[in-house]
N, C-alpha and C positions, 0 to 999 in steps of 0.2 A: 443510736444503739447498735454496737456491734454484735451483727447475728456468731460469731465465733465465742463471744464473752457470753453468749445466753443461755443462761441455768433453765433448762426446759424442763426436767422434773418440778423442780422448784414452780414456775408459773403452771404447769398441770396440775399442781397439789392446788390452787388457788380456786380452780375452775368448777363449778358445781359435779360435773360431772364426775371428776376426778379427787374431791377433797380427801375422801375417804379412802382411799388407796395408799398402801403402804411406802413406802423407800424404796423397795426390790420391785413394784410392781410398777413404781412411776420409770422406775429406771428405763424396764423391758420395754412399757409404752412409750418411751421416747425414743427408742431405737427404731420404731415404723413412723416417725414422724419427721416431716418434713418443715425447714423454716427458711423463708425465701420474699426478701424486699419484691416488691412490683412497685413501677411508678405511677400517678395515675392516667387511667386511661386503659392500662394492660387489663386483658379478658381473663379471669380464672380459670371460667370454663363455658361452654355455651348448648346449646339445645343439640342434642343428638350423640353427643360426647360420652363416653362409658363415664359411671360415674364407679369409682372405687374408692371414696375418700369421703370424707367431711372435716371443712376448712372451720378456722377459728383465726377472725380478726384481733390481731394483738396490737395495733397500732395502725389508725387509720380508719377508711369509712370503704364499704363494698355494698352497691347496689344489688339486688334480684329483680330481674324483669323477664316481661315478656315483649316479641314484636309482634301488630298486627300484621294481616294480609298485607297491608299498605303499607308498611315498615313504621306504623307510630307505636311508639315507646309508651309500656303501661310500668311503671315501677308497682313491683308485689310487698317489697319490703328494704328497709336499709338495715345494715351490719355493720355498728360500731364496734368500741374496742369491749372484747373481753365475751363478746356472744360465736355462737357457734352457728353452722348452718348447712343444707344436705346431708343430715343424718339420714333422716328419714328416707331416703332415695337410696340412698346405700346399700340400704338391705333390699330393698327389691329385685337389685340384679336389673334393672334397666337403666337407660343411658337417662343423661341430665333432660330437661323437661322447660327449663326457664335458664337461661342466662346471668353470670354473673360478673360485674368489672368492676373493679376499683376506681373510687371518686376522688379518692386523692392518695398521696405517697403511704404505700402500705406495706405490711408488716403481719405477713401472712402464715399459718400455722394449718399443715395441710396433716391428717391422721389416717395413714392407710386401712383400708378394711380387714385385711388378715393381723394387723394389732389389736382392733376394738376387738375382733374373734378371739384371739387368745385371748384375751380378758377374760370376756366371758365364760370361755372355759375353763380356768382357773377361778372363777367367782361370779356365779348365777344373777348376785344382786348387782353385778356390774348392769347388766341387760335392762333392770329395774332401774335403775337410775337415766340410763339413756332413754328409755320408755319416759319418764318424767316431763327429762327438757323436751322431748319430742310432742307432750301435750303439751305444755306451755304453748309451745310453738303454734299450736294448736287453736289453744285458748284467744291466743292472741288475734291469729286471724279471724276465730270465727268471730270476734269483737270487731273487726275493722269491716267485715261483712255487716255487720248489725250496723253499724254508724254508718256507714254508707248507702242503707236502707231506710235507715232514720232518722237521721239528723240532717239537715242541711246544711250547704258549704259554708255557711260562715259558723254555724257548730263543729265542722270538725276541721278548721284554722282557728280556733279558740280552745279549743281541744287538743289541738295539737302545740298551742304557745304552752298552753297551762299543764301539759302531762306529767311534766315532773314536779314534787311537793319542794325539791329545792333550786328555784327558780335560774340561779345562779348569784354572781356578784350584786348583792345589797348596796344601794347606796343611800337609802333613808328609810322608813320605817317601813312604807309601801311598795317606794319602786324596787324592781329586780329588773336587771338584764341578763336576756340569753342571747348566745351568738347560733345562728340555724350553722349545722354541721356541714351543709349542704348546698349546694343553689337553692334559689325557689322554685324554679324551674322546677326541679327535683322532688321536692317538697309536696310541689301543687297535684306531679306524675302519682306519688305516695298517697297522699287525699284524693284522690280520683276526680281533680279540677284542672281547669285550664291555666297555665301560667298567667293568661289575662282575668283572669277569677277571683285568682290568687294574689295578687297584684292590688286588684279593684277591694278586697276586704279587708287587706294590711291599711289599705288609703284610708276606706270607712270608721277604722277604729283608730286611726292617728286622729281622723275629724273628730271623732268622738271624745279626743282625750284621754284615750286610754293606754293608747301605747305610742311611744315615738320612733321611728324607723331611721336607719342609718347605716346603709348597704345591709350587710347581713346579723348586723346588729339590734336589738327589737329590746326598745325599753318597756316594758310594761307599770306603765304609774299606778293604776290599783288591782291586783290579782283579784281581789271580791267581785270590784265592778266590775271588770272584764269578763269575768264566770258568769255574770250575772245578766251581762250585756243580751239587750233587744231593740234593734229597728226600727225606728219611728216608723210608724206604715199612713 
């Protein structure tokens, strides 16, 4: 996709935040936004950095993490295509807090803060819609807090194959397969497990016949059992 051919209005009107916005006002909003390939690897932005913006992945996948004391890597969240992320920081007026880099070739959509301002100064209910996705965002983590409270790790590697209702490509009544976006590595960092954890319960439920593995490829033979699935103890 060539970034010079890309109708920016046009994918803003697409975006929760932005659907309800006029012609004239998609227009102005795109005049404070920025749109810029990174390969993967490349840093968005990292902890201590002023934050003046919030990005929106249009193509591609971007990590948030944090580093411990000892430099191990906690992944907070992944950003596929078409979510947004560091609203929330924006308005604070403090620099970033957690880390962001792309995991594979991206297609990056950066919206300066004195844009989302005028919006809102031109239309109140703009602020009320950003307030929204900024609880979702919300909603969401404090769900990943509760699972990681209460579920144990092979609930939420179960939990995490079965998340979406539409599985992916069908290929008989039962089976679906999904492709992880990501390493498992990655994945396991996101579950708050150890890649050998994470490893060890993809094993346990290929034993079980529930799912067959194939690098990053994860057949699932029955979504019921698999929801269902418990441990012979």
């Amino acid at each position: 996709m060539e970034t010079r051919n890309f109708d920016l209005p046009r994918y803003l009107s697409v975006l929760p935040l932005f659907h309800e916005m006029n012609a004239v006002e998609l227009q102005r909003l795109a005049k404070g936004c920025l749109l810029r390939r990174l390969e993967r690897g490349d840093m968005i932005f990292r902890v201590g950095q002023p934050c003046e913006e919030f990005h929106v992945t249009v193509v591609g996948q971007v990590k948030l993490y944090v580093l411990s004391p000892g430099g191990k890597e906690k992944v907070i969240e992944l950003i596929g295509p078409g979510s947004s992320f560091a609203e929330a920081l924006m308005f604070t007026d403090k620099p970033y807090i957690i880390n962001a880099q792309t995991l594979t070739d991206t297609l990056l959509l950066t919206v300066r803060k004195e844009a989302v301002l005028t919006e809102i100064d031109h239309d109140p209910r703009f602020a009320l819609r950003m307030l929204a996705g900024i609880s979702r965002r919300l909603h969401g983590l404090v769900h990943d807090v509760e699972a990681y409270a209460l579920h144990s790790g092979l609930q939420r590697v179960i939990g995490y194959l079965l998340r979406d209702q539409d599985f992916g490509s069908s290929d008989s009544q039962n089976a679906v397969t999904i492709s992880l976006p990501v390493s498992k590595a990655t994945i396991a960092s996101r579950l708050s497990l150890t890649p050998e954890y994470f490893s060890r319960v993809l094993h346990e439920l290929e034993s079980a016949g529930l799912i067959a593995v194939d690098r990053r490829d994860i057949r699932i033979l029955d979504a019921q059992r698999l929801a269902s699935y418990q441990p012979e103890i």
